[in-house]
N, C-alpha and C positions, 0 to 999 in steps of 0.2 A: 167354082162357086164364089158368087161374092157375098164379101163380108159385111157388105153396106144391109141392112135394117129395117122397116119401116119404124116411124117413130112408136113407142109401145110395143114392141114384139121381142121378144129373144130366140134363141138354139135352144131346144131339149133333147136331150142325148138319149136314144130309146136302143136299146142293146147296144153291141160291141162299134155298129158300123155305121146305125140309121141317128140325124138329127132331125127333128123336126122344127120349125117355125113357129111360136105360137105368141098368145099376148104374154108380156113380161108376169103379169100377174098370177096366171097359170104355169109357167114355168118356178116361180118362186113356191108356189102352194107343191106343186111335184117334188122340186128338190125338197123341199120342208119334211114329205110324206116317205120319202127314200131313206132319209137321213132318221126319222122315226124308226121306219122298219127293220136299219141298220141298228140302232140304239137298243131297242126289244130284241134281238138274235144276241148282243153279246152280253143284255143282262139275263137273259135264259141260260146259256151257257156258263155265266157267271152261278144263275140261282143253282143251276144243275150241281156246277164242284161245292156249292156249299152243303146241298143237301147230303150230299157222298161223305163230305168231313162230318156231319152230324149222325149221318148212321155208321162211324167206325174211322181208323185211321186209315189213309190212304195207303196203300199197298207199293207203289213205286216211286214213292219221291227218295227217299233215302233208306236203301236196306243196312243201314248202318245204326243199332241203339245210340240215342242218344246215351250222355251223360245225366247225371243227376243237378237240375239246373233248376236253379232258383225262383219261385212265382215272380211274372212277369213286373208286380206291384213292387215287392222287396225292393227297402232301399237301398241293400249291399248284396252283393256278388258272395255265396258260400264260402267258405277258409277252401284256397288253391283252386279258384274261378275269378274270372275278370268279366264284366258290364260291358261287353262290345256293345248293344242296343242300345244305347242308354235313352232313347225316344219310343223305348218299345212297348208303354203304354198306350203310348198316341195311335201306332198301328193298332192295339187290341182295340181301341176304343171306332176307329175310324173304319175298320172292318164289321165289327157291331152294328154302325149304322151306316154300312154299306154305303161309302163316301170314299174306300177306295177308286183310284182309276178313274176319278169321273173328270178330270179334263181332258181324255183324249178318246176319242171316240175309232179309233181301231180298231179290228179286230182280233187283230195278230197282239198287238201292244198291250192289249188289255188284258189279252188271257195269258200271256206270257208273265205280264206283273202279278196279278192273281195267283200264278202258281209259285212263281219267288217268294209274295207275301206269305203264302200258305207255308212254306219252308220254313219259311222264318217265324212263323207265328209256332209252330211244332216243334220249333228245337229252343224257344226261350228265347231270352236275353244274353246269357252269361256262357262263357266257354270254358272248359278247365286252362289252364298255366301249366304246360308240357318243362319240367325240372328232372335231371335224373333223383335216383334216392341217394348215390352216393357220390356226389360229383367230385370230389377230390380222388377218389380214385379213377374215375372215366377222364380225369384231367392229365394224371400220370402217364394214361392207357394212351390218351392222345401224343402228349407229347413225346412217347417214345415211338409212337408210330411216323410222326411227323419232330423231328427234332430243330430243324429249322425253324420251324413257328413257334421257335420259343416266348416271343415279346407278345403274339396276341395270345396265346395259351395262357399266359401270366393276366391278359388283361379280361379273360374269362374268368381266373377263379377268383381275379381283386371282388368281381362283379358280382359272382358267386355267394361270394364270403359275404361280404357287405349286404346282399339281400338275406340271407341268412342272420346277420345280426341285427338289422334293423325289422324282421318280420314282413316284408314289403313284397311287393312282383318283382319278379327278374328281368330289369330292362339291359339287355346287353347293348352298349354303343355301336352304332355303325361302325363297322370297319373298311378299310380301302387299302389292299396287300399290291403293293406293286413289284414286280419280276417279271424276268423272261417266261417264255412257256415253260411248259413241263417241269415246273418245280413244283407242283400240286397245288395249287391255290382250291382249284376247284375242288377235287378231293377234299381241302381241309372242309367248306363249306359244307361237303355231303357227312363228313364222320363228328361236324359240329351238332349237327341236323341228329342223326344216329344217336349221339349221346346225350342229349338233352330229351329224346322222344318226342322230336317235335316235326308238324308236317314240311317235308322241304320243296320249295320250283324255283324257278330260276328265269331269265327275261335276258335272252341275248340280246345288246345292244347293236350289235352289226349288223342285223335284219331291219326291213323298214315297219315293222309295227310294232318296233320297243315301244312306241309313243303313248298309246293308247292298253299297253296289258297292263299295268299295274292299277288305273283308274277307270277301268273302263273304255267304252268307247261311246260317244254321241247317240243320242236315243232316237233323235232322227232319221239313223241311218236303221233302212230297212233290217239289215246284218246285226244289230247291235248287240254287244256281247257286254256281260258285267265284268270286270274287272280281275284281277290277279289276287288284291287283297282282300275283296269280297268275297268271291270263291273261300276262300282260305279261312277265313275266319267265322264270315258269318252263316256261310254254307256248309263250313268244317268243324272240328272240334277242337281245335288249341285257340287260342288269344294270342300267342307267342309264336307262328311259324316263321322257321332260317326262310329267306330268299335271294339267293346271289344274283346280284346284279354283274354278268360277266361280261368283259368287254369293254368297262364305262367309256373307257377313252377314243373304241371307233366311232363314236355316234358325235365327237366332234369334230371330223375331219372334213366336212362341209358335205353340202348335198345340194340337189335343187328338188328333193321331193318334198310334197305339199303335207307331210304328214305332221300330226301334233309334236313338237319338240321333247327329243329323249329326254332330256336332262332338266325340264320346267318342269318334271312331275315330281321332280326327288327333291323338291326345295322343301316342301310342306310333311313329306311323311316322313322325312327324315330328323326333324323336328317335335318332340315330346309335345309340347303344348299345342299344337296345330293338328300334330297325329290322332289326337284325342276328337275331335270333330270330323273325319272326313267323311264326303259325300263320292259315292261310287256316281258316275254323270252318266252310268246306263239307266239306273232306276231309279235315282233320286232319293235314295236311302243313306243316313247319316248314321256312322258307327265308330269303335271306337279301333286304330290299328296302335299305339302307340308302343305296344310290348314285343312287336314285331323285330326280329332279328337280320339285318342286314350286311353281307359279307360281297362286299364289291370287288373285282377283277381289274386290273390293268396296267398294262407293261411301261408307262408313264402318266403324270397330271400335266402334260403339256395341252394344253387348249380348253382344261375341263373348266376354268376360274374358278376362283377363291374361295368365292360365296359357297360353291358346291364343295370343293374339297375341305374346306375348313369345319364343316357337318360330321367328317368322317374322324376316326380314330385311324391312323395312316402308318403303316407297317411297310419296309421292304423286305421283300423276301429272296435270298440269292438260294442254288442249290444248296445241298447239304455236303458237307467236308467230308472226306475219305472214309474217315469212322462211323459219324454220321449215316453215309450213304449204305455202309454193309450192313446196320442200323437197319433202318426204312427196307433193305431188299426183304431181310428177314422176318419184316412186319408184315409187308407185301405177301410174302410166300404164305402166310399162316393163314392173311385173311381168304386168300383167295381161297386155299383149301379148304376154309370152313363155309365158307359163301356156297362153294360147288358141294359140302357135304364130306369130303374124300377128306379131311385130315386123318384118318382110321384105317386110310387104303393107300395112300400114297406118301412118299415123302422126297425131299431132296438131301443132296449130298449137302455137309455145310462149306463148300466149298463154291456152288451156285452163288450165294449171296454175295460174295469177291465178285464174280463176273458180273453180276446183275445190276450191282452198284453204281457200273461205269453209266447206266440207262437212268432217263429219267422215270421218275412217279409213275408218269405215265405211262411209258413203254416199258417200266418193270411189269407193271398190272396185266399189261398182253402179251409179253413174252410166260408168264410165266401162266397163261392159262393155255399158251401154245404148248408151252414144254407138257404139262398136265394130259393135255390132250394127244400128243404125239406117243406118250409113256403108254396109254392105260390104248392107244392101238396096237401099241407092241404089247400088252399084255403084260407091261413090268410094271412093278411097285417104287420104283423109285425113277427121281429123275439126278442124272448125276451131272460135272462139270462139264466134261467131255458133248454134253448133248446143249447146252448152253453154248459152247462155241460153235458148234457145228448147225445149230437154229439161228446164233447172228452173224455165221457167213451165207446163209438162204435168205435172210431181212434185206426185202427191195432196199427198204430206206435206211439198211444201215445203225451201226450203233448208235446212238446219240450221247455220246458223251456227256458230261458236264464241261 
């Protein structure tokens, strides 16, 4: 078919497969009259959810009660709440006069934002501030579970203390723990997370879509997903959730994939005064992350440059020493027991935590739900030394020493 025209005619696309030929000007009035019929289906759909929010709360967007959260108008955030929305009049108002959504005429797009808005219009402006009640004790609790992390444990409760006497939110500084594996980095992240009762996730840098989770992804893109700290905050109930960024330092060992740069997104939220404005670039909603807890991974700062490491509060971390280490097993043994329930049914010999010591963090955590589970097959209540060397001459991989 050729493409050549007469002068005044165009294509019109009539189903999947057939074009027809007609005057430009009737091709113009068609699409004009498509793009109508398109326009009226998604504000029906549109009027439809608002009628539904008018006769009652919606049933499945979030089975989780809110919090007790402050009129959208209020110009402060309740005692122990923080203003993530801080534009969230502009939403009440701009859904009022149904002026959401209206520069994109999708239909996927449109009703997808519609129900994020509606989210967000149901849970407020403001989130609680996730603090334990007694942090100087969950701080003891830590550092005896992790004795190694003594320098940022200290630089939790400076943080602590100091929000405590000035009356203020608790912004803990980014941190950036460098060591080999298996000295717990990650773990500290998860029992930081634990004891502040704050939501925790996490954004492996080593996979190719570190680029795009913490801010979203392109709304262009048919796929597009909101964001990490969106999610988390404005979709969640803290102002303050830990997120480890693990791995920082393989995302710069080069690559030729086209993906958004791991490391161009952490200049800005890493940042108090910048965190305070950011825009998720899936939906174009401006909120505030600034209270957000950041606890970075990696085994050096070779290649991450300056501008990014000098953001962070920067800790090395080596294993833990002899004493130390029998330390940490015995911590290991308790949590796991009470994790699985069994501190009541099972116990170890204290002669275990000698041998378990020589393993790191990490492969204390699985040897000693192995030994757990090997015990309660045989039917005995205890696990003793004897089954601890006898489970790390059957480990493919062996002890792992410090």
């Amino acid at each position: 078919m050729s493409d050549s025209l007469p002068n005044g005619y165009a294509y019109f696309r009539v189903g999947k497969h057939a074009l027809l030929v007609v005057p430009h000007a009737v091709a113009v009035e068609a699409e004009a009259a498509l793009e109508l019929a398109r326009q009226r289906k998604v504000d029906e759909q549109l009027a439809q959810r608002q009628a539904e929010d008018a006769q009652g709360p919606a049933q499945t967007i979030d089975a989780t009660p809110a919090p007790p959260l402050t009129p959208g108008r209020a110009e402060q955030a309740a005692p122990g709440f923080h203003r993530v929305l801080p534009r969230y009049a502009e939403l009440e108002d701009a859904r009022a006069n149904k002026d959401l959504n209206s520069k994109t005429s999708d239909i996927e797009v449109r009703l997808r934002l519609d129900q994020i808005q509606r989210q967000l219009l149901q849970r407020g402006p403001d989130r609680m501030i996730a603090r334990p009640a007694n942090w100087p004790a969950a701080m003891d609790e830590l550092e005896q579970a992790l004795p190694n992390f003594r320098a940022p444990i200290e630089l939790l409760r400076d943080t602590l203390a100091l929000a405590d006497a000035a009356s203020t939110s608790v912004r803990i500084p980014p941190m950036l723990l460098l060591g080999p594996p298996g000295v717990g980095k990650t773990y500290f992240s998860h029992r930081v997370a634990e004891l502040l009762g704050a939501p925790h996730a996490s954004i492996a840098f080593d996979q190719p879509s570190a680029g795009s989770q913490l801010r979203g992804s392109d709304k262009f893109w048919s796929n597009t997903e909101t964001g990490l700290l969106f999610n988390l905050i404005c979709l969640g109930e803290a102002a303050n959730p830990v997120i480890l960024l693990d791995e920082l330092d393989k995302s710069c060992l080069g690559s030729n994939r086209r993906e958004i740069d791991p490391l161009s997104q952490l200049h800005g939220v890493l940042e108090p005064q910048t965190a305070r404005c950011i825009t998720d670039i899936s939906v174009d909603i401006e909120f505030d992350a600034s209270l957000v807890t950041y606890i970075a991974t990696a085994n050096s700062i070779q290649g991450m440059g300056s501008p990014l490491v000098s953001r962070f509060e920067v800790f090395d971390i080596g294993p833990p020493d002899a004493r130390d280490a029998v330390q940490v097993a015995g911590q290991v043994i308790q949590a796991v027991l009470q994790r699985l329930g069994l501190q009541d049914r099972m116990g170890f010999d204290r002669r275990c935590a000698y041998v378990l010591a020589r393993l790191s963090p990490r492969r204390m955590h699985r040897m000693a739900e192995r030994l757990i589970a090997a015990a309660l097959r045989d039917q005995r209540t205890e696990v003793t030394e004897s089954d601890v060397w006898a489970a790390l001459a059957l480990d493919p991989d062996g002890p792992r020493l410090h």
